[in-house]
N, C-alpha and C positions, 0 to 999 in steps of 0.2 A: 553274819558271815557264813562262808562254804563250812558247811556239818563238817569232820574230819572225825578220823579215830583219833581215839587222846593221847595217843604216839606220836601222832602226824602233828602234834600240836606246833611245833615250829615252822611249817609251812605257812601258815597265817600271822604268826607272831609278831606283836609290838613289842620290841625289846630295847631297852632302859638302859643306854653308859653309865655308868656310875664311875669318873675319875675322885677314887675315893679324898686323896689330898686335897680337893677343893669342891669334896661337896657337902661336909658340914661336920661342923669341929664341936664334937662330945665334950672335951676336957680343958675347954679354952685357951690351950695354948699355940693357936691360931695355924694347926694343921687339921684338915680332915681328918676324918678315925672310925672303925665300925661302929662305936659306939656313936657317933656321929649319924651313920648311915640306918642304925637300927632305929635311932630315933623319929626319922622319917619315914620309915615303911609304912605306917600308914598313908602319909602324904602319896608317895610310889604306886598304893595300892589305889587311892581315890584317883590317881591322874587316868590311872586305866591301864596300865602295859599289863603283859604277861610275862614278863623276863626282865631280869638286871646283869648285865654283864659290865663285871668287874675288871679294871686293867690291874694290871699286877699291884698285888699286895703283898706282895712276900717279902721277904730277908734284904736290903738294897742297899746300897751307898746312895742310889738316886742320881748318880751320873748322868741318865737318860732317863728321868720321870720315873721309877721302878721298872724302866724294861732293861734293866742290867740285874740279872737274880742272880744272887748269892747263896739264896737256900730256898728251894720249892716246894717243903716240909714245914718251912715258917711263916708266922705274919712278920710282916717289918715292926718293931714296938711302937712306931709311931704310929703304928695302925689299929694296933691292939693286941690280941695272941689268938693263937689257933683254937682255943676252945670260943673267944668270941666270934671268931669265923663262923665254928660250927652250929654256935646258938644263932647266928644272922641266917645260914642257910636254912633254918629249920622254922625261925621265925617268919623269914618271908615266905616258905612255901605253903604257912598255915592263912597267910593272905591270900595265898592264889597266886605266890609270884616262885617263879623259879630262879635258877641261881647258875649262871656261863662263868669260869672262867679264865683268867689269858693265859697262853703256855707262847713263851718266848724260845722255839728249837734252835733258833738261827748260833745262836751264843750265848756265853754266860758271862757274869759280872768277871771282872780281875781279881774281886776279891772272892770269887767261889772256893770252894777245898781244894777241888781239880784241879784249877788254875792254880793256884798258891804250892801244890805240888810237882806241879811240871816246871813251872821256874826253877823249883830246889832239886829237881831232879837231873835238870840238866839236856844236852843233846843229847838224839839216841836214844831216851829214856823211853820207856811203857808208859810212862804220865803225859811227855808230850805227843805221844801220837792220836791222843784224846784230842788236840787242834790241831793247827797247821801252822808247825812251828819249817820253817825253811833258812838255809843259808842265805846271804843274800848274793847280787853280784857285784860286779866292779874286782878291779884288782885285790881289794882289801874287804870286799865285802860289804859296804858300806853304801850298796844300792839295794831296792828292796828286790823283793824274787820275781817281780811281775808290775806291768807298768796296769792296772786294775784299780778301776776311780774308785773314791769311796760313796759310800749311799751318803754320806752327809757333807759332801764338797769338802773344798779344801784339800788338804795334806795327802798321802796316798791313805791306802787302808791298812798300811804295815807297821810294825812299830818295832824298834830293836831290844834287845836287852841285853843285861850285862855281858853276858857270854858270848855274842856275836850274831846269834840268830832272830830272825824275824816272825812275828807272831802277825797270824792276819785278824782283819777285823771290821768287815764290811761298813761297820757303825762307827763309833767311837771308839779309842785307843782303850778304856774300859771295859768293851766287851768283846772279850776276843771268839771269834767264829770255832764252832766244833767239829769235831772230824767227823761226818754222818755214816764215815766205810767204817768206822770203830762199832763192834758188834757191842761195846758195853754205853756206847751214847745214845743205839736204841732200844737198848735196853733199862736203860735208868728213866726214858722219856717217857716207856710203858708202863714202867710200876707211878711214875709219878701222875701219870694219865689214873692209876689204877685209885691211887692215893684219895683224888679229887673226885672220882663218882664213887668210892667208899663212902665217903662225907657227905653228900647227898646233891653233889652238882648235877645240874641238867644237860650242863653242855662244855664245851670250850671253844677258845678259839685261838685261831692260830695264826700268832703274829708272823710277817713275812716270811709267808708258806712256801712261795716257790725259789728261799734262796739258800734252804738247807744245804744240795747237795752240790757240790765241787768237781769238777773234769779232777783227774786226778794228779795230771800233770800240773796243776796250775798255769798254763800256758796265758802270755799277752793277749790282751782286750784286743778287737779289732771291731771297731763301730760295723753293724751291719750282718757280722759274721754268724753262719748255723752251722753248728750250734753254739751257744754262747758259753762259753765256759763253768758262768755259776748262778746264774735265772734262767731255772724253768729246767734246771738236766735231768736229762729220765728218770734217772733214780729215786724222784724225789718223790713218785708214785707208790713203787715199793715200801717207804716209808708208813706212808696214807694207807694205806691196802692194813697194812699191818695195826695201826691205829684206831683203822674201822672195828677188827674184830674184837677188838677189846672196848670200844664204845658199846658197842652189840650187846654184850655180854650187860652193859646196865642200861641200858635203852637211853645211852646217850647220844649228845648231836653233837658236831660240828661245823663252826662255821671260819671259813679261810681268809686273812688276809691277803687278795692275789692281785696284785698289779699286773696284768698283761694284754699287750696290746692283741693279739691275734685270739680272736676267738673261738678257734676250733682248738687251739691248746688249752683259753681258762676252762674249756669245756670239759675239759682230759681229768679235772681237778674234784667234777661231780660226777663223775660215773658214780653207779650204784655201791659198789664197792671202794668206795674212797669218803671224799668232803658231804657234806651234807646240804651245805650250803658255800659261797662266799660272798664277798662285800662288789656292793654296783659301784665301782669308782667311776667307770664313763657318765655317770647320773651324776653323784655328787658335784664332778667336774664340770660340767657340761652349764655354759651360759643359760642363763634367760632369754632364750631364743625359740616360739614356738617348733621349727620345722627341726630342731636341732634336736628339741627336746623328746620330740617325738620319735624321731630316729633314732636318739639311746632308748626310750623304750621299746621300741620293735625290735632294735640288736639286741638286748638283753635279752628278752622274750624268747628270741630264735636260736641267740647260743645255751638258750637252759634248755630247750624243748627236748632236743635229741637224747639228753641223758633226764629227762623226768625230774628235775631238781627246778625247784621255785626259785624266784628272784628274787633278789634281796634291795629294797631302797630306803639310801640313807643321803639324808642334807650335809650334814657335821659328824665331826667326831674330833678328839680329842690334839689330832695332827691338823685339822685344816680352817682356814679363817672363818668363824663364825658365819652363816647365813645371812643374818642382817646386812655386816655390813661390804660380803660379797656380794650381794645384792643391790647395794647402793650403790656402786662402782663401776666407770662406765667399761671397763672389762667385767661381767658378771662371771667365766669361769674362774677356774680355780687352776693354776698349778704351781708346785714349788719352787721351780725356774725363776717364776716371775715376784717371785714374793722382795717388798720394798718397803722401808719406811714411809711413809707421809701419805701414803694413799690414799685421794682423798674419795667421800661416801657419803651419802646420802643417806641417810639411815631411816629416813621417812619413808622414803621410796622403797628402800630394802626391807623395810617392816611390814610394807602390803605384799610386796612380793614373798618375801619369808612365808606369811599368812597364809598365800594364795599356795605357796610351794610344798605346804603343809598339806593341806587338802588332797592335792595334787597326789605327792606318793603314798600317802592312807589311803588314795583309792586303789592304788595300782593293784595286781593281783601277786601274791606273794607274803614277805615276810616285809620289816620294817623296822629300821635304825632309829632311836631317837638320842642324839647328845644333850647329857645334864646341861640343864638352861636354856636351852632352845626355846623351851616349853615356856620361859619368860621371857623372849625377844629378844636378850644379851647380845649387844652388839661386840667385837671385838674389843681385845682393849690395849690399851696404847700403854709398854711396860717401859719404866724408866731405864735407860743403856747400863745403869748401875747396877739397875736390880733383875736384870736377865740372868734365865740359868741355866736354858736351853743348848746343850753344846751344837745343835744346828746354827744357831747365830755363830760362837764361836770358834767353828771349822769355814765359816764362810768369810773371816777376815771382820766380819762386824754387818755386813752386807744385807743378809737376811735375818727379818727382825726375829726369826724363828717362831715355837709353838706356842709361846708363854701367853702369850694373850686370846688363846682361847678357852686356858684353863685357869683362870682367874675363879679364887672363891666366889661361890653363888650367892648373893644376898636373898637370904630368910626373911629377915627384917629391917628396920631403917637404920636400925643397929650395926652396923659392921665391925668384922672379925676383930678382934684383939690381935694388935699384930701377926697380919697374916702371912705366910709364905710368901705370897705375891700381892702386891697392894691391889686394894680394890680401888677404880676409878673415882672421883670425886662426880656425885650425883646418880651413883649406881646405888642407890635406897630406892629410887625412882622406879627400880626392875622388883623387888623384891616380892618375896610369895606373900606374903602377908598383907600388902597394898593391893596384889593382883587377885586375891582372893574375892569371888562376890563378886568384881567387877564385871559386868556380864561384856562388855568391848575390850578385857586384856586378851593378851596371848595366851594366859594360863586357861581362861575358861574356853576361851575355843579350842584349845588341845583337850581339854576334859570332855567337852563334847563331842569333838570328832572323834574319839578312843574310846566314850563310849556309844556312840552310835557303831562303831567299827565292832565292836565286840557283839553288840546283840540286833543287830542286822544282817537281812540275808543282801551278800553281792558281795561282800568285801573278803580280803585271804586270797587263799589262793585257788586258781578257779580261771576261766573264757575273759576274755578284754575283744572288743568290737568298738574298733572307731567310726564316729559318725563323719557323715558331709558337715564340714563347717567352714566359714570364712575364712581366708588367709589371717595367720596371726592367734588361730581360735584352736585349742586343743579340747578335744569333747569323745568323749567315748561311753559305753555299755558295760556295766556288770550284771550278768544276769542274775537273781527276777526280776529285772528295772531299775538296776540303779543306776543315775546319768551323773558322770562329772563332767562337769566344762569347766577351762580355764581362760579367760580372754587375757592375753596379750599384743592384742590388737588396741590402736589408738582409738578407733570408734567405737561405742556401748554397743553388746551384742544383746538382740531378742534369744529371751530365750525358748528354748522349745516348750510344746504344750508338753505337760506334767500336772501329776496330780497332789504333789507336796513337794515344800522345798524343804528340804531336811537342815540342811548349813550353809551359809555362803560366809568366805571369810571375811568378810568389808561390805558394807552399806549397797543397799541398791540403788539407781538411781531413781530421780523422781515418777519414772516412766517406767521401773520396775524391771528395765534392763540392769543387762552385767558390766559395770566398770572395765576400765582397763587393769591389768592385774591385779584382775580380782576373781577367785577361783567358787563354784557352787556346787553344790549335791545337790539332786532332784529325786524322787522316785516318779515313775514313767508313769 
C-alpha cells in the first residue's frame, strides 16, 4: 500500500462495523456484548482490518438499535460497563487495531436527563430550550408547528405532550431532536467528544452529520426549495470547525455520515478544517452497472480532490440490505424508497457479484468500509412480521420490512445463539466462521487474502487511479507500481492483459484463462 505517515493512517484504512448486539454474545443470553467482541479480536485482527468502528454502545432503551442515547458516559449493561469498553479499546490496539466510535448529535433518547427535565419543567423553561419544543397550530393547537416529513416515513416528526406543546424529532417520537443554537448542546458534545479520545479512541463518527442544525424559524418544507430548512444549514460547519480542533488535540479522525445529493456542498464537509472523512453512499447505492459504476468512482474522486480528503468505499452497513442479496435482485441498487417484502434474489448470482464487488472497492484508492459478515457472504434475512423491531417498518404502516435483516446474529458456528434477539435464519450454520475457515473457495478466505495483500502491498490506499481501454461492460484500472484491477461485467469472458502475476481473482478462470462474467481480478503489471 501507498507509505503514509502513521497519522495519515486513516486515508488507507480497512475499517470493521462491529454492530455490537449481533456480533457475538460472551454470556449466552443471546444478546451481543464486549465481552463477546473481545473474544474475537483476534479473529478481527487475522481478517486483516486496521479499524473497528463501534455503533453505539451506550445507555439505551434500544428504540432505534442504540441510536437513541440516554447516557454517552455509559455502556448499555447489555453490553457490558465502561471499564470493559476500556479494556476492549486497549486490547484491540495492542492487536494493531484501532477503536472509532458513533456520536449520535442529531438527538437524544426520551429517556436522557435533559429530556426528562424539560418535560417536568414545562414551557418557557431553560431545559426546553435544549430542543425544539413549539406550540402547535390550528385553533386549539392540535396541529403540529410545521408540515416537515419525518426521516422515518409515516406520521409527521412532531409529537405532543401533556401540556400542549410539540416536541420535534426527525427520527422516532423516542428521540427528540436538540437545539444546536443552545451554547450548552455544543458544549456537552465537546467534552463527550473529549470523554472518548481520553479513553484511547482513534476516531468517531458522525451519525446524520448534515441534519444538526435547524433554520430557526422552523418554517414549512417546500420540495425543491434553497435553502432547506434542516439538511445541510450553514451552521452546521461551525459545529465541525469546532469539533476538528479538539480531535486535533488527540490526533483523532472523523468520519461523517452525509447523505447529499450536490457535490460541491458534501464537499463543504472535508475541508481541511472540518470532517476528515465521509461515507460514499452514491457507491454503495449505485447498481451493478459497469458505466454507472464507474461514474460514482470518478464523481467521488472529483468531489474529494479539491479539498485533499480520501474517499471512502463501503458495500453494506448496518441500515442497508445486505450485498448478496442486493446483488441478486434484478434492481441491484439500493434505496429506502423502494424497500418491500418478498423481493425476490438470486443469491448465487449475488455471491459472485458480492465477490467480485469486494475486489473492486479494496482496490479503489482511499479508505474502506466493511459490514460485520459480509466477510461470510450473509445473505439478508427474512425476519418474522412478529419479530420486527425496527420502528422504520412501524412508522411505514408495515410497508417497509425495515433494517432487521441485515443485522441478524452472525453465525460463529453450526451452533446458533441461544435465543437470540433476532432469530437466525433456518440453514444460516451454512455461513459460519468456523465452516469457512480453511476453505480456500469461502468468502472469509478471499477477504483474508485480499486485506492481506492490501496491507502489505504497494498500489493500494490512498494514492493515482488511471483507467485503462477496456470493453464495453469491463471496468479495469491502474494503481501505481502496477497494480491492475479488472472487473468483467460483461457477458462475454475478457482476455486479460499481459501481466506478470496474478495476485487474486474472486471466482474461477475460465478454461482459456480468461475472466468470467462478474468476476473481478488483481494482476501486478
Amino acid at each position: 500500500m501507498t507509505v503514509l505517515d502513521p497519522a495519515d493512517w486513516w486515508r488507507s484504512a480497512a475499517i470493521y462495523q462491529v454492530y455490537v448486539r449481533s456480533f457475538a454474545d460472551g454470556d449466552g443470553d443471546g444478546t451481543g456484548d464486549l465481552a463477546g467482541v473481545r473474544a474475537k479480536l483476534p479473529y478481527l485482527a487475522e481478517l486483516g482490518v486496521d479499524a473497528l468502528w463501534f455503533t453505539p454502545w451506550y445507555l439505551s432503551p434500544l428504540a432505534d438499535g442504540g441510536y437513541d442515547v440516554a447516557d454517552y458516559r455509559a455502556i448499555d449493561p447489555a453490553f457490558g460497563t465502561l471499564a470493559e469498553a476500556e479494556k476492549l479499546i486497549a486490547e484491540a490496539r495492542e492487536l494493531g487495531l484501532r477503536t472509532i466510535v458513533d456520536i449520535v448529535p442529531n438527538h437524544l433518547s426520551d429517556q436522557h436527563a435533559w429530556f426528562r427535565a424539560a418535560l417536568a419543567a414545562g414551557p418557557g423553561s431553560p431545559e426546553r430550550e435544549l430542543f425544539h419544543f413549539r406550540p402547535g397550530r390550528g385553533e386549539h393547537g392540535e396541529l403540529p408547528p410545521n408540515d416537515w416529513p419525518s426521516q422515518f416515513a409515516g406520521e409527521p416528526p412532531w409529537t405532543r405532550v401533556a401540556d400542549g406543546e410539540w416536541y420535534l424529532h426527525l427520527f422516532a417520537p423516542q428521540q427528540p431532536d436538540l437545539n444546536w443554537a443552545h451554547p450548552a448542546v455544543r458544549r456537552e458534545h465537546e467534552e463527550v467528544l473529549r470523554f472518548w479520545f481520553e479513553r484511547g479512541v482513534a476516531g468517531v463518527r458522525v451519525d446524520s452529520a448534515a441534519l444538526l442544525v435547524k433554520d430557526p424559524a422552523l418554517p414549512d418544507f417546500t420540495e425543491g426549495v434553497d435553502p432547506h430548512p434542516y439538511v445541510d444549514v450553514d451552521g452546521v460547519h461551525d459545529v465541525y470547525r469546532s469539533w476538528r480542533a479538539v480531535a486535533d488535540e488527540y490526533g483523532g479522525i472523523f468520519v461523517g455520515e452525509v447523505w447529499l445529493p450536490d457535490s460541491e456542498r458534501f464537499a463543504r464537509y472535508l475541508r481541511p478544517d472540518e470532517l476528515h472523512t465521509a461515507f460514499n453512499f452514491a457507491f454503495l447505492s449505485c447498481p451493478w452497472d459497469a458505466a454507472r459504476l464507474r461514474r460514482a468512482v470518478d464523481d467521488t474522486l472529483a468531489e474529494h480532490a479539491p479539498v485533499g480528503a480520501p474517499a471512502t468505499w463501503v458495500l453494506a452497513n448496518h441500515d442497508v440490505t445486505r450485498t448478496v442479496t442486493r446483488y441478486g435482485r434484478e434492481d441491484t441498487g439500493f434505496d429506502f424508497a423502494k424497500k418491500r417484502f418478498g423481493t425476490p434474489s438470486d443469491l448465487a448470482l449475488g455471491t459472485r457479484r458480492a465477490r467480485a464487488a469486494t475486489l473492486l472497492s479494496l482496490a479503489l484508492p482511499g479508505s474502506v468500509y466493511l459490514y460485520q459478515g459480509e466477510e461470510l457472504g450473509l445473505p439478508e434475512a427474512d425476519i418474522p412480521p412478529e419479530r420486527i423491531q425496527d420502528p422504520m417498518h412501524f412508522r411505514s404502516g408495515g410497508s417497509d420490512p425495515g433494517r432487521d435483516g441485515c443485522r441478524v446474529p452472525l453465525p460463529w458456528t453450526a451452533e446458533p445463539w441461544a435465543d437470540p434477539w433476532l432469530p437466525q435464519p433456518p440453514g444460516w450454520e451454512a455461513y459460519a466462521a468456523q465452516r469457512q475457515d480453511g476453505d480456500p473457495g469461502s468468502m472469509l478466505t478471499l477477504h483474508r487474502r485480499a486485506l492481506r495483500l492490501r496491507r502489505t502491498l504497494s498500489g493500494f490506499g490512498d494514492g493515482p487511479l488511471t483507467w485503462l481501454d477496456a470493453p464495453a461492460g469491463v471496468l479495469a484500472f491502474a494503481r501505481p507500481p502496477g497494480l491492475l484491477c479488472l472487473v468483467n461485467l460483461a457477458e462475454e469472458p475478457l482476455v486479460l492483459p499481459p501481466h506478470s502475476e496474478l495476485l487474486l481473482a474472486s471466482g474461477a478462470l475460465d478454461a482459456d484463462g480468461r475472466l468470467p462474467c462478474d468476476t473481478a481480478v488483481w494482476l501486478r503489471a
